[in-house]
C-alpha positions as CSV (number, residue, x, y, z in Angstrom):
1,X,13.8,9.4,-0.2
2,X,13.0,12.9,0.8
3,X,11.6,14.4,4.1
4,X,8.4,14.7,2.1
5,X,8.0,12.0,0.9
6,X,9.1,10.1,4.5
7,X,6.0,12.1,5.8
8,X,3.2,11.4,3.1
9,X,4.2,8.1,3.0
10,X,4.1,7.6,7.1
11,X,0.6,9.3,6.7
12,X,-0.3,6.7,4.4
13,X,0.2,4.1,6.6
14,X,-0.9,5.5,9.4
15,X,-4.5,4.3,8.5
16,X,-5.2,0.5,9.8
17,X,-7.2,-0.4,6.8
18,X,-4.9,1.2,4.4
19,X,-2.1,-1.3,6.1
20,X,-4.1,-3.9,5.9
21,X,-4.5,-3.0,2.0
22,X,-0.9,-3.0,1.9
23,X,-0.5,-6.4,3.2
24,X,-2.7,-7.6,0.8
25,X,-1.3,-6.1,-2.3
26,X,2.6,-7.0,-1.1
27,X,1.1,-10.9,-1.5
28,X,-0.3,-9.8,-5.1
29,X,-2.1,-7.8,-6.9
30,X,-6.1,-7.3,-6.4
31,X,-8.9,-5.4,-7.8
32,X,-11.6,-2.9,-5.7
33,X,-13.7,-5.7,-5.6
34,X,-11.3,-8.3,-4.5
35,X,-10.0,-6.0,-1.7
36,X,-13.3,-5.6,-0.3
37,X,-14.2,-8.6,-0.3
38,X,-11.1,-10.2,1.3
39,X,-10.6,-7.3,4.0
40,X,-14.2,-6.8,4.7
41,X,-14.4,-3.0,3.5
42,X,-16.8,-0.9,1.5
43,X,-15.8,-0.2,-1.9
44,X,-16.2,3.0,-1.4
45,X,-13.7,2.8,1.4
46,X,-11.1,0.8,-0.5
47,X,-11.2,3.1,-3.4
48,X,-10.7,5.7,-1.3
49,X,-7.9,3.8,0.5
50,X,-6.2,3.6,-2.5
51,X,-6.3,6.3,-4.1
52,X,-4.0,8.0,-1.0
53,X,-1.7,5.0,-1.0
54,X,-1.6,6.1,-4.5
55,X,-0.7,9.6,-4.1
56,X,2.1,8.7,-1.3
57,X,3.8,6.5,-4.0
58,X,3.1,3.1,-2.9
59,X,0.2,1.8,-5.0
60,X,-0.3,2.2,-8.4
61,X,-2.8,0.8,-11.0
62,X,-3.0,-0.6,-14.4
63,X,-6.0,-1.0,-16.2
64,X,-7.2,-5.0,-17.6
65,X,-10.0,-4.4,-19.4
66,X,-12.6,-3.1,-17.6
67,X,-10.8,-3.8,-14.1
68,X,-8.7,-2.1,-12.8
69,X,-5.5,-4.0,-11.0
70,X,-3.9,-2.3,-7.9
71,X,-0.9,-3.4,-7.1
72,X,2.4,-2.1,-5.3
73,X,4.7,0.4,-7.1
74,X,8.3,-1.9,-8.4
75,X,10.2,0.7,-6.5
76,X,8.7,0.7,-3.0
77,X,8.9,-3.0,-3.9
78,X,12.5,-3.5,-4.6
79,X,13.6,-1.8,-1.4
80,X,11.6,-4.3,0.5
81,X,13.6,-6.6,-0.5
82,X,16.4,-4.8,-0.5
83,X,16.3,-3.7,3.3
84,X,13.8,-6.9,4.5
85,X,10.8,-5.9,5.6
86,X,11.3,-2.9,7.5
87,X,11.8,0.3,6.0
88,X,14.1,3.0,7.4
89,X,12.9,6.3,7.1
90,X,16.1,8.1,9.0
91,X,14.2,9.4,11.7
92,X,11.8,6.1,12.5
93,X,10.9,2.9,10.8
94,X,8.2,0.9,9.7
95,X,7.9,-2.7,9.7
96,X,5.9,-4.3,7.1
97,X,6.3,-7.9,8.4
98,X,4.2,-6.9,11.6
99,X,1.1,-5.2,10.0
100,X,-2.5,-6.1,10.8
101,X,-4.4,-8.5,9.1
């Protein structure tokens, strides 16, 4: 993983509710709907969640019709469980076993 990517990621995260998102989508995947619901958000604030969670490389979407499933991306899933639930950026970490609910 590059420098760059290290950073937009870490940005991404650095957002309560977009952890919070994260949690939910590392259990399974969920629609606008069912992530505002479930978290308490706007839609308006989870689509916007998403859509930078999207852009760092850890969300991504495929379309069901006329929903729209979010889910997280099979790489930044496959090191999860490669390197448990912390990832190891080089210069810090990040550990997705203590995020917020």
């Amino acid at each position: 993983m590059s420098k760059t990517d290290c950073t937009d990621i870490l940005k991404a995260l650095a957002d309560r509710s977009r952890m919070r998102i994260v949690k939910a989508l590392l259990a399974k995947g969920h629609g606008v709907n069912d992530l505002a619901e479930e978290l308490k958000l706007s839609q308006y604030n989870v689509s916007k969640h998403l859509r930078v969670l999207k852009q760092a490389g850890i969300v991504d979407m495929k379309p069901e019709g006329t929903r729209r499933e979010y889910f997280i991306v099979k790489d930044f899933r496959e090191r999860l469980k490669k390197e448990g639930p912390v990832l190891d950026f080089g210069c810090c970490s990040f550990r997705f076993d203590q995020l917020p609910d």
